[in-house]
N, C-alpha and C positions, 0 to 999 in steps of 0.2 A: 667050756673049752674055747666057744667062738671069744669070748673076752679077752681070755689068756693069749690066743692065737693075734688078736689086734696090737697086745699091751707090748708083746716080742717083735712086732712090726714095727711100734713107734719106736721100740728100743734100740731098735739095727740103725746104726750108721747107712744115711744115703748115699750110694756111690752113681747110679745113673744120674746125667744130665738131665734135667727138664728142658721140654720142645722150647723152641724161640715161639714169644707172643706176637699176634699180629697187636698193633698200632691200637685199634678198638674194640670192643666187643662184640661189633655192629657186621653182618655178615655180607661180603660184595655183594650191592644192588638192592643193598634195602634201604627204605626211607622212613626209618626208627627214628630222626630225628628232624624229621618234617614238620614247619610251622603250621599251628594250628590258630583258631580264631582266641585261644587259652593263651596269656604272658604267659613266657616260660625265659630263661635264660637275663633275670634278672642280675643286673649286677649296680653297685651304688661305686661313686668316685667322689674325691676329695673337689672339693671348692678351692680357690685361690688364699677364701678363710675359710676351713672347714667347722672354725664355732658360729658360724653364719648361713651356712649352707652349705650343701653337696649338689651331686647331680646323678644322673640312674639313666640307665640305659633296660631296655628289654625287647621283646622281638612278639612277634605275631603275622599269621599268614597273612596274604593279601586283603582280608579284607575289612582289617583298619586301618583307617589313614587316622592321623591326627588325633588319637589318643588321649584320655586324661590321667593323672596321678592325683592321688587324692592324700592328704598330710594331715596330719593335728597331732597336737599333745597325746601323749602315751596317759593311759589313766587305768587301773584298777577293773574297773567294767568294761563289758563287751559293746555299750551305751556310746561310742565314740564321737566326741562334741566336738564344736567346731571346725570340722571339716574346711581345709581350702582347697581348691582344684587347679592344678598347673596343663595346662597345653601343652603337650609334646610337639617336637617334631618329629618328620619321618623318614627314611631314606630305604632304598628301593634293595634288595640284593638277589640272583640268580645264581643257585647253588646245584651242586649233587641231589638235592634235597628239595628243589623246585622253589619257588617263588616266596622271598620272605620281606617283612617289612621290620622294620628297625627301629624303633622311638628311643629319644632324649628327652627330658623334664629336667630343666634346672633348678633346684628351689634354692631361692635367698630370703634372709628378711625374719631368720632364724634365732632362737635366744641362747646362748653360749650355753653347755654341760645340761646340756638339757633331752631327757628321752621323747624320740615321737614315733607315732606310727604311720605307716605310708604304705599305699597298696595301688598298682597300675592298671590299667583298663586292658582288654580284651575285646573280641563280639560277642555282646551279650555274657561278660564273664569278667570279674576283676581277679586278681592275684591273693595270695594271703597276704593278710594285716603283715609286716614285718616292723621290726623294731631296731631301731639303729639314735644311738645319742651322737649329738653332736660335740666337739670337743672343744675343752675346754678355756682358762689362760693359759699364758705362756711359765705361769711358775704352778701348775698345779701337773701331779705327776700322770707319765703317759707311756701306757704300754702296746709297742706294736708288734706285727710279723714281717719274718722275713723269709721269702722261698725262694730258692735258685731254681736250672728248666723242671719241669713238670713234663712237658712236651711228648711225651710215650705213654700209652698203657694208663691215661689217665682212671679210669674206672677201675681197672683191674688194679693200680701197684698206690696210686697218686694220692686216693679217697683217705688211706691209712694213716696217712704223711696229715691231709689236712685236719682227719678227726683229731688225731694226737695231740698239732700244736694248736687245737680249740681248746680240750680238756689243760693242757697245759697252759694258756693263758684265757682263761675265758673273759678276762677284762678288757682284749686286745681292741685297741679303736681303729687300727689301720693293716693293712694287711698288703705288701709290697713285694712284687715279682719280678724279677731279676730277666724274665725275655725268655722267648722259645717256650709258650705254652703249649702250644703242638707243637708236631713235627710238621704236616703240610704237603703239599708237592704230591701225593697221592691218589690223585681224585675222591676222595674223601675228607676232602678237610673240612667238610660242615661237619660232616660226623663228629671229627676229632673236637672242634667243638662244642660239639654238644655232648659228648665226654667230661669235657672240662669242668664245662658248669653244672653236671651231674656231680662230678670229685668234688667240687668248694661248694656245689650248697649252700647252703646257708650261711656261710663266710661271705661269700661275695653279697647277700645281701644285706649282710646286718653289721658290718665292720667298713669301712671306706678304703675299695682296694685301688691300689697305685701302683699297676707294671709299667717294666722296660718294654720297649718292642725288643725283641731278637731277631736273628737274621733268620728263622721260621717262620716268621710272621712277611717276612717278602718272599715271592718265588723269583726262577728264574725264565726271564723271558728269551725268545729266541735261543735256547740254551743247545749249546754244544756247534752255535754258528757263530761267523764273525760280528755278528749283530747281539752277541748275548749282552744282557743288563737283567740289574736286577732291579726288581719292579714291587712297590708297595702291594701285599697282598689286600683285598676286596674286603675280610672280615674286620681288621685292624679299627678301620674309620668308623664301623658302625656298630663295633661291637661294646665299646666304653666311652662314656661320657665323660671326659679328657677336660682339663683345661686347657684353652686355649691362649696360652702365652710363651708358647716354645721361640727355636730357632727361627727366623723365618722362611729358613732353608730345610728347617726337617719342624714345620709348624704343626702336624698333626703326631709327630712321634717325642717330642722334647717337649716339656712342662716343668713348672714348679709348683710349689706351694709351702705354706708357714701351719706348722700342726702343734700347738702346747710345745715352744719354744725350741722346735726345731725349723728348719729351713732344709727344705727335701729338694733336690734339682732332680731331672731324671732328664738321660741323655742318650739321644740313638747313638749307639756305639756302628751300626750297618752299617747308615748312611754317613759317616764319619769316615769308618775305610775304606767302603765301597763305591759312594755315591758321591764326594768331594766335599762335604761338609763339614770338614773337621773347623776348620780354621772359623765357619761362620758362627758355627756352636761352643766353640772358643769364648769367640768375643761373646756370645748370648750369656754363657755361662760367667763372663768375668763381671759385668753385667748385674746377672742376678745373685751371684756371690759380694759382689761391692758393697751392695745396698743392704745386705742382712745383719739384724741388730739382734739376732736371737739368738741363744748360747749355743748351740748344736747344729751343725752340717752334716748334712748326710748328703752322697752322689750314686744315683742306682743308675747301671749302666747292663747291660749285656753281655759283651765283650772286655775283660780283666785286660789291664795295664800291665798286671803281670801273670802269664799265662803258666798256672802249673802241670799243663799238657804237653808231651812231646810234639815238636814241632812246630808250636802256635804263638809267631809273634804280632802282636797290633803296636809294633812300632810306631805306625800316625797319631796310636793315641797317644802315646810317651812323649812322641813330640811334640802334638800341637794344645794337648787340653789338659798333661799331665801340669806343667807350668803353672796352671789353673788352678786347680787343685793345692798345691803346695804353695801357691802365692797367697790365697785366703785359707790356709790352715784347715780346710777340710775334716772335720774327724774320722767319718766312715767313708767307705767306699765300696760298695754292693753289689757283687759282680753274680754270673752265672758262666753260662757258654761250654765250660770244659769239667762236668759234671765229673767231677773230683772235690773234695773240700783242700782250702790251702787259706793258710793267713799269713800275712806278714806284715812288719813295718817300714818305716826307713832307718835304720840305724838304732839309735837310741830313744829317739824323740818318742814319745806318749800319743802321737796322729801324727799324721794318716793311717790308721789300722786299711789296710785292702783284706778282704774276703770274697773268696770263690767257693760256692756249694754248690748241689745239687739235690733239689727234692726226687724227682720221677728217679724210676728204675733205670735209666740207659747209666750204664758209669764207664770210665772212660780207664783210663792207668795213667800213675806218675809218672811226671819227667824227671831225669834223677838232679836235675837243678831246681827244684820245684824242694825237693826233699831237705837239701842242703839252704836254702834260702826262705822257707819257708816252715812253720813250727804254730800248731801240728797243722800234719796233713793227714789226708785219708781218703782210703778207696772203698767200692764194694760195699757204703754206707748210704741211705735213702736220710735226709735231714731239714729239720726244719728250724728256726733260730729267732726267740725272743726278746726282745731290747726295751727294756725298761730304765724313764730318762724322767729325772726332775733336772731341775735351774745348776745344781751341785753336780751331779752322775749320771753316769749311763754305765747302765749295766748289760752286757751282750752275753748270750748262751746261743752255742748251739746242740742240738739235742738230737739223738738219733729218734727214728719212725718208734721205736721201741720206750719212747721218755730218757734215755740213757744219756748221761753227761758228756759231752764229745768236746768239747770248748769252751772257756768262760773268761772274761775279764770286767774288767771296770775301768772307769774313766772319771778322774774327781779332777773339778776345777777348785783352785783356791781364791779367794778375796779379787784378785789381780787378771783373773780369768785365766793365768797358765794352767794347763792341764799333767795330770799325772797317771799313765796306766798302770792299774794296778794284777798284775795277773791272778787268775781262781783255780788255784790247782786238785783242790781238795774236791774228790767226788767225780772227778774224769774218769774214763776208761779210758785204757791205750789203744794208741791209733792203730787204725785198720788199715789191712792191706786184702787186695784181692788174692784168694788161694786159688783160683780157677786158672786154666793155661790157657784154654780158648773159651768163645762163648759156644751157646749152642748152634751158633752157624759159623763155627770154626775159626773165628776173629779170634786173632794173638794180640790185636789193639786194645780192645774191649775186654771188660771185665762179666757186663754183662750190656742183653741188649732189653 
């Protein structure tokens, strides 16, 4: 009878709302994610040439400074030969969480398409062996990720999003975020942190991940006085091992690099609207689009050029770094911010594709010019999106948390380098819209929170 009695409950339509989730799973005043003398919050980033080297970032309490990373060829046996050891550096930070120390290891000097294994120091404790290859040329094919904010409910909603698009490309070599990992601003934002790199896992250590900052990743200082500004948040700098070749005016949040024949820019869309940087990130960006001989551009950015959110324009992007963009043919364009999915082009043309999604749970509702100018859109959908690219195509999906077909095209160049999109209609579901009126804390804005 108790069987039968379960099987009649999963069968009932739910009609009660579920409570609004707090931010982590972490209860006010606890220090669950307290740096201990154990690496933990390891994460790898791309190199300038990522088939030459990367670079790793990791954490540990105060009481190591200067750190080693240990590296060699990937082999068969647990026997692991040739060991070299890199020097970290270390940067200092004071949290919710009390006192943590931060380390960098650059490795160069790397042999192209090649697997190694690499494990970071601790007190008295190293990290697991992890395994990450390096990437390959420019004409051998390259599969990466791509996730819009994450920034809510990482543990509880985010974990699901990133196992799925593991299992769905487990060949991915790069793994690219769109801004607004956390939320922030709550006295808790180590926590939130350390949420995060609970959700990725093993992504963040074994694939070379490459976000946007978003404008969660700054707070606001002086806020609600005439002195307010907004101020680079304290995790940002030491939490990724970044390259160092951005704007000079947003140097720790803009970077590029070249990955098997693409040319990646990523660009603070914040400090662009907020902080006056447009114009210098401009020129940075015409710059390092001038100089690229590799078939494929890609621009991950934050904040969307075109926002399919009620009310949200970033006209200084349109006007000062859109120009950018369409003067070197740009093909992708890798938005986040207004946790809705929305794609469009310019008119006829094959590129600029722009995309806006959303992995985390917060979802936001269409603008109804978003709906009309844009094709497809979708609400009330958690996603993640795989781009598979040789010298000829690039191939883009994006996919719900569930593996489900949400979006697809293609992009073939011919002989002469024009390009042609090709749409994938076969095997979409239709677009989603949110059925909810408010959320569980009574927003008619949100879909949910």
């Amino acid at each position: 009878m108790r069987l039968l009695a379960v099987g009649l409950l999963l069968a009932l339509p739910s009609v009660a709302m579920a409570a609004a989730e707090p931010n982590t799973q972490v209860p006010p005043g606890s220090r669950y994610y307290a740096a201990t003398p154990v690496p933990d919050r390891i994460v790898a980033s791309p190199s300038v040439d990522p088939s030459h080297g990367f670079a790793v970032a990791w954490r540990t309490d105060g009481s190591v400074q200067s750190p080693l990373l240990e590296i060699a060829r990937a082999d068969d046996s647990p026997a692991i030969e040739g060991i070299v050891q890199v020097r970290a550096k270390t940067q200092v930070l004071q949290t919710e969480n009390g006192l943590s120390h931060h380390h960098r290891a650059d490795i160069d000097g790397l042999q192209p398409d090649t697997l190694y294994v690499y494990r970071v120091q601790g007190n008295g404790s190293w990290s697991a062996w992890n395994q990450l290859r390096t990437l390959a040329a420019a004409d051998q094919p390259l599969t990466l990720l791509y996730f819009g904010d994450t920034q809510n409910k990482n543990v509880s909603h985010v974990s699901r999003v990133v196992r799925a698009a593991q299992k769905a490309a487990p060949d991915a070599r790069i793994s690219l975020f769109a801004g607004d990992l956390v939320s922030g601003g709550d006295n808790m934002d180590d926590s939130e942190w350390g949420e995060w790199f609970a959700a990725t896992n093993w992504l963040a250590q074994e694939t070379l991940v490459a976000p946007a900052i978003g404008n969660h990743e700054y707070f606001e200082e002086f806020e609600d006085t005439p002195q307010e500004r907004r101020v680079l948040g304290r995790h940002w700098p030491v939490t990724f091992a970044l390259p160092g070749n951005g704007a000079s005016a947003a140097a720790g949040t803009s970077y590029w690099f070249d990955a098997q024949g693409v040319r990646v820019a990523v660009v603070d869309g914040t400090s662009a609207l907020d902080l006056g940087t447009a114009k210098a990130q401009a020129q940075w960006l015409d710059k390092v689009l001038s100089g690229n001989r590799q078939p494929w551009t890609i621009v991950l950015l934050h904040q969307p050029f075109y926002s399919p959110r009620e009310g949200r324009e970033n006209a200084a992007l349109r006007k000062v770094l859109l120009p950018v963009v369409r003067r070197h043919k740009v093909d992708l364009i890798l938005q986040g911010h207004d946790h809705t999915y929305g794609r469009r082009g310019e008119g006829q043309a094959a590129t600029p594709q722009y995309v806006v999604t959303v992995a985390g749970p917060k979802q936001y509702r269409l603008s109804d010019e978003a709906r009309t100018t844009m094709d497809p859109v979708g609400e009330d959908t958690q996603l993640f999106q795989v781009l598979r690219i040789d010298p000829q195509r690039l191939r883009y999906e994006a996919r719900t948390v569930t593996g489900r077909l949400y979006d697809a095209f293609e992009l073939k160049r011919d002989g002469g380098g024009s390009k042609q999109r090709v749409e994938q209609q076969e095997g979409r579901i239709a677009p989603r819209d949110c059925a909810r009126a408010q959320t569980a804390k009574g927003r008619t804005d949100r879909c949910w929170e």
